[in-house]
C-alpha positions in Angstrom: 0.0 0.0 0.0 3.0 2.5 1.0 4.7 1.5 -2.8 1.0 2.9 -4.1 1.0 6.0 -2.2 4.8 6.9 -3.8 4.1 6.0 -6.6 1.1 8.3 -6.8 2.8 10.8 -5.2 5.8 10.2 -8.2 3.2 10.7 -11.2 1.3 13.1 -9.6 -1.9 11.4 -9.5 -3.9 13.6 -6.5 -6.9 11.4 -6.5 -4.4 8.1 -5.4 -2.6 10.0 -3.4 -5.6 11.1 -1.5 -7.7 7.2 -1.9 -4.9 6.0 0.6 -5.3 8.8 3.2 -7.6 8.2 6.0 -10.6 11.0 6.4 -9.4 11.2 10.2 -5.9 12.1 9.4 -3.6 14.3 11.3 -0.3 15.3 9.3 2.1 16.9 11.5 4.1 19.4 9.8 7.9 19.2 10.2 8.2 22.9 11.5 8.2 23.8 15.2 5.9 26.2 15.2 3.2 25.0 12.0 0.2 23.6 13.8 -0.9 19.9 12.8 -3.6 19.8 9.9 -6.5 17.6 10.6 -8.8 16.0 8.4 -8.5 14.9 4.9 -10.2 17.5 3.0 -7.7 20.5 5.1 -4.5 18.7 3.8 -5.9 18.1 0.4 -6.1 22.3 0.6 -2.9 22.1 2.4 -1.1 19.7 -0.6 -3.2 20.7 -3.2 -3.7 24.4 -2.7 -5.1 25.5 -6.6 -5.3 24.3 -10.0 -2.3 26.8 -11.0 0.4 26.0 -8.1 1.7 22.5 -8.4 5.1 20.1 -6.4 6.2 17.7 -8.8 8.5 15.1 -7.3 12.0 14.8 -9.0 13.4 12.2 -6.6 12.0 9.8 -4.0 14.1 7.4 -1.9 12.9 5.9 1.4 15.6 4.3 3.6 15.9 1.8 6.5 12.0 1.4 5.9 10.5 -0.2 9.1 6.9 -1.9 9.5 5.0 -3.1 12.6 1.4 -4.4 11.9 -1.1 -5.2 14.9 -4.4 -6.2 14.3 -6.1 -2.5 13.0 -3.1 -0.7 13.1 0.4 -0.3 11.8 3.2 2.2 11.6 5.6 2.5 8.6 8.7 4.1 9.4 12.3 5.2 7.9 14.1 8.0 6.3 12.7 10.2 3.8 14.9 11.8 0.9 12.9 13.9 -1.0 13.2 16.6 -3.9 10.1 18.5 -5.7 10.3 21.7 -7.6 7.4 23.9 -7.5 5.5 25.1 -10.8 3.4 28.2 -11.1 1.0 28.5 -14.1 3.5 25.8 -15.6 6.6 28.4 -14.7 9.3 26.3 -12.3 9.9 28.7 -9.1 12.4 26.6 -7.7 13.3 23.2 -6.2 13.5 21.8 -2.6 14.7 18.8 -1.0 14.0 17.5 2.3 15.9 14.7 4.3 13.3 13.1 7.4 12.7 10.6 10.3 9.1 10.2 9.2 6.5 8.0 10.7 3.3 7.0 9.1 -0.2 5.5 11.6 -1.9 3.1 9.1 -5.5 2.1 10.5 -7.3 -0.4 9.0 -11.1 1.0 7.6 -13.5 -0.8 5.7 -11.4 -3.8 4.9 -7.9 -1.2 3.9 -5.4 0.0 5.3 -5.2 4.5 5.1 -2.6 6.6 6.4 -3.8 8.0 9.6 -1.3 9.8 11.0 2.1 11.5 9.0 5.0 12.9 11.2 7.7 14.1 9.9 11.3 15.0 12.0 13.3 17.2 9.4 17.3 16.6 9.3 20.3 18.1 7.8 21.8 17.7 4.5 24.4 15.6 5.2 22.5 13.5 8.1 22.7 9.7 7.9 21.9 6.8 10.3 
């Protein structure tokens, strides 16, 4: 299911990308002071802010991937290396790449698994584990 959500997120296909996220979700920005954004139609807004304004991934790597499953629930866990330019009316404004301790809640509804919970820890450049 995780493989699905990057890939999605990869193409840039919104409504995948959103079919694996949980109504109930709570993403956890990875600033100190950015409040968390709850519910799935607020990060849709949040991720998704217009028609015109758009982050296409360049590069996606997930390391030291870690995955604990019990009954309902699940976590899905590792490092995050991440690059996405961001396009304005088609016009590139710049790129950006993040390096993360991320952890992902997975909660089973109706029969599959949705993310319900993203946090992300932000790290330095040249950070490794």
């Amino acid at each position: 299911m995780m493989s699905e959500y990057r890939a999605a997120w990869s193409v840039g296909d919104t409504l995948q990308i959103l079919k694996h996220i949980s109504p109930d979700i709570t993403f956890f920005r990875p600033t100190k002071s950015a409040p968390p954004i709850y519910g799935k139609q607020a990060l849709k807004k949040f991720w998704f802010p217009s028609a015109s304004l758009s982050y296409p991934i360049i590069a996606y790597e997930i390391e030291h991937e870690k995955v604990g499953v019990a009954e309902d629930l699940a976590y899905y866990q590792g490092l995050s290396k991440l690059t996405w330019c961001t396009l304005e009316n088609n016009s590139m404004k710049d790129t950006t790449r993040s390096i993360s301790d991320f952890t992902n809640i997975l909660r089973k509804e109706n029969g599959a698994w949705k993310i319900y919970s993203i946090m992300y820890h932000l790290k330095d450049e040249a950070y490794t584990r």
